[in-house]
N, C-alpha and C positions, 0 to 999 in steps of 0.2 A: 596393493599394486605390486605385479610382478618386475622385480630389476630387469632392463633388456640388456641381454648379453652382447658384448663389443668386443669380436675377436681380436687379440693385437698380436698378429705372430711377428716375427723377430724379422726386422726387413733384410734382407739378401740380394735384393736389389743387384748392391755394388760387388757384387761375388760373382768371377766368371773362373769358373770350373776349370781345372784342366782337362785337355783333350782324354787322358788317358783315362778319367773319370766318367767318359759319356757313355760306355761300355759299360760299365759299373750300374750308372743308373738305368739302361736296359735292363740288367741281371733283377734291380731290384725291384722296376715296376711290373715284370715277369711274376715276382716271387709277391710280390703284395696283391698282385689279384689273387695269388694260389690261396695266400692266407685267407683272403676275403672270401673266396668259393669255396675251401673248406670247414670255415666257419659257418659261414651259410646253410653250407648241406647239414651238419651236425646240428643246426637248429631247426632241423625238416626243411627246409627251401630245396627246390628241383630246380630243373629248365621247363620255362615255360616260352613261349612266342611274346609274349607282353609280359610287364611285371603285374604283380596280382599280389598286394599285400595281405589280403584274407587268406590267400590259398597257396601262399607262399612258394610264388614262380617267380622265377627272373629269367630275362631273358639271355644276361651277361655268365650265368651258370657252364661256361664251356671256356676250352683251350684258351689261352692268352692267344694264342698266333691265330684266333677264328674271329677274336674281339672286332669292334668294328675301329678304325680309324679315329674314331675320337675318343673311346672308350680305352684305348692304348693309353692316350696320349694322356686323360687324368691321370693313369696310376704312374705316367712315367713323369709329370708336371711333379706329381705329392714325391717321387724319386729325388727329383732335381732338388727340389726343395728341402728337400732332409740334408742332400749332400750338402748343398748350401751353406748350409744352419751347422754343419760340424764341420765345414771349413771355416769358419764365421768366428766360430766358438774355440778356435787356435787348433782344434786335430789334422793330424797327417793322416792320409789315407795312403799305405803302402801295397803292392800285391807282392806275395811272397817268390821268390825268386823258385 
C-alpha cells in the first residue's frame, strides 16, 4: 500500500506583507514563469493551442504579459507565498538604495 502524501506547508495565513513587497512578488511571479518556460523548452516542450503531454505542447509557453489572468495570478499566489514564508521565518527584505 502506497503512503498518501499530506502536503503541510508552513501556514502564512497571519503574514500581511508590506506594501513595498507587492512589487517584489510581481518581479518574482514574472521570473518563475520564465524559469518554468525555460525549463520546459530545454525538455523539448513548444507552444501549442492545448497542452498535449505526449507531444509536448503547452499552451502557457509565451510572454508572462500574454499569460491569461488566472495563469498570472498562480505564479504570482506561489510569489506571495514564498515572500510569506521568509517573512515568517524572521528575514528582512531590504531593496538596495
Amino acid at each position: 500500500m502506497k503512503n498518501e502524501y499530506k502536503p503541510l506547508p508552513l501556514d502564512t495565513d497571519s503574514i500581511t506583507l508590506p506594501d513595498e513587497l507587492m512589487e517584489l512578488a510581481e518581479d518574482l511571479a514574472r521570473n518563475v514563469h520564465e524559469i518554468w518556460a525555460k525549463t520546459r523548452m530545454e525538455q523539448g516542450w513548444k507552444w501549442g493551442e492545448q497542452r498535449d503531454d505526449k507531444n509536448k505542447l503547452h499552451p502557457c509557453l509565451i510572454e508572462y504579459d500574454q499569460l491569461s489572468e488566472e495563469e498570472k495570478l498562480y505564479d504570482f499566489n506561489t510569489a506571495i507565498g514564498t515572500l510569506k514564508m521568509i517573512c515568517m521565518l524572521g528575514y528582512k527584505i531590504e531593496k538596495k538604495k
